[in-house]
N, C-alpha and C positions, 0 to 999 in steps of 0.2 A: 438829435440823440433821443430814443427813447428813455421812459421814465423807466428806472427802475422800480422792480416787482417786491412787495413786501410780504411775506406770513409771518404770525404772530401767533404762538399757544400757549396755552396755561395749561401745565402736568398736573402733580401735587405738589403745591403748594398753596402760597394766604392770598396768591394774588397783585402783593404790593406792587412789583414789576413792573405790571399791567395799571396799577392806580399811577406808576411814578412814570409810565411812558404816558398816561393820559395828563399829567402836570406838564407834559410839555407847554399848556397852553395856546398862546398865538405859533409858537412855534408847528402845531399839528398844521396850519396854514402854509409854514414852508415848505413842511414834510408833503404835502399833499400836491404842492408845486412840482418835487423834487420826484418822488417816487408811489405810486399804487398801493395801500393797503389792499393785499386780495385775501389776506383772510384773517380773521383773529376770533378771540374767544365769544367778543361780541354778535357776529355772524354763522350762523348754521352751515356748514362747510363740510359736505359728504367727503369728497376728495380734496387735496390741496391742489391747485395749479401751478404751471411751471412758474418759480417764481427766483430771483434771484437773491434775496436774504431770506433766511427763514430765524426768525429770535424764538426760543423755548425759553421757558420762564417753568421753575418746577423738577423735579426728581421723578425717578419714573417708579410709578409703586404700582400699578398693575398692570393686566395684560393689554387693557384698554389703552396705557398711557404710551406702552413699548409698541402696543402697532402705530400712533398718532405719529410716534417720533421718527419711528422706521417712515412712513409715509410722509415727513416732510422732507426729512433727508433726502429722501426721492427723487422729493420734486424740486429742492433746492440747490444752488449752487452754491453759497456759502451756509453752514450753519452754526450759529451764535446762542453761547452757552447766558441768559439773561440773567443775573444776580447768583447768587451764592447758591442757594438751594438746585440749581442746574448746573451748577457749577461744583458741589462740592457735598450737597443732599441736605448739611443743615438738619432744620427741624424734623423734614418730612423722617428721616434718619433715624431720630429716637426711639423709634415704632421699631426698629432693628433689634433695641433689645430686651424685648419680649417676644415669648412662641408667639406662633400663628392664631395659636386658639386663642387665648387670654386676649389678643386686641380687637379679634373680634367681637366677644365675650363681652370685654369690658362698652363694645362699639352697640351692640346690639341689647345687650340683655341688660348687664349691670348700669346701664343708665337709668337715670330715675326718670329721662323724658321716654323710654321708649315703651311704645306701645303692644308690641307682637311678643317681647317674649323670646325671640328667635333668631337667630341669623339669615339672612335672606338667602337663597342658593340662585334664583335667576335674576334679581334686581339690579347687584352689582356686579363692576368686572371684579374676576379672580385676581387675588392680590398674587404678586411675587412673591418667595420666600424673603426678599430684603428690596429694602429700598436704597438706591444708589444713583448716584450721578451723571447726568445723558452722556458725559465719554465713554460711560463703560458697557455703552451701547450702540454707539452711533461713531462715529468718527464730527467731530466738532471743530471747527476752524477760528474761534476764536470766541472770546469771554468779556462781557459785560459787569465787572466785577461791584458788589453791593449788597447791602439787606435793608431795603430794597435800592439799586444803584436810584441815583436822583434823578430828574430829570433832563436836568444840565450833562449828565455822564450817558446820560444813553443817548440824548442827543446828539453831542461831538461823538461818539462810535458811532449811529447812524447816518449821521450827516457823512463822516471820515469813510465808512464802506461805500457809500450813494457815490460819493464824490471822487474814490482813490485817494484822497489826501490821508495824511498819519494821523493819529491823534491817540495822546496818549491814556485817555479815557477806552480805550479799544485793547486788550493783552493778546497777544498770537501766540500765548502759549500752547495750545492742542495743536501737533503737528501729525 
């Protein structure tokens, strides 16, 4: 039997996800027995390859984040909503209830670290009007739930897709 294929990305969000899928520890040795990491945050990755899990970790807050997700989707066969903030937007969310300008505003100018003065026009991608959760963009086949999940729960989800087996660290709520 081939190994199954894994991608791995960070939208916006902290990250944790991605620090609580590296606590796997000894276990990245099983995983690595079990199935291919072929891409994550860690590695520079123009395109995704066909790969057969794809986990998102993060809410999608701009154009940047909604082509990443559209392009894994792509290329994935199953794709797994990683912790809450993919799952439900969370923090990244808060940014929702202020205009456009002001979080810029307060991102760019009203810091006391920044230095320009200015909002940048070519540096960053263009933000959405709202930040919202990968369902209500993608079609998602199942949820890693957490802030950030542990690494014991995304483990048995990981292991539970790789393998067929159920595990109730894994929710198939997104039909």
């Amino acid at each position: 039997m081939a190994k199954k294929r894994i991608a791995t990305v960070w939208l916006c969000g902290c990250s944790g996800c991605h620090m609580s899928f590296l606590d796997l520890d000894e276990k990245l040795i099983d995983l690595a027995n079990l199935a291919d990491v072929v891409a994550s945050p860690i590695v520079d990755v123009k395109e995704f390859p066909k790969c057969d899990i794809g986990l998102v970790e993060g809410g999608v807050a701009n154009e940047e984040n909604l082509h990443v997700l559209k392009s894994l989707r792509a290329a994935c066969d199953v794709l797994v909503s990683l912790g809450d903030c993919a799952g439900f937007g969370c923090v990244p969310m808060m940014r929702n209830q202020f205009p456009m300008e002001e979080v810029l505003d307060r991102a760019y100018i009203e810091v006391e670290s920044t230095a320009l003065g200015s909002v940048p026009t070519e540096e960053i991608p263009k933000l959405l009007p709202k930040v919202v959760p990968i369902h209500e963009c993608v079609k998602v086949d199942a949820w890693i739930p957490g802030c950030p999940p542990s690494a014991e729960r995304i483990w048995s989800a990981v292991a539970a897709l790789i393998t067929g087996e159920p595990s109730e660290s894994l929710q198939l709520e997104y039909d």
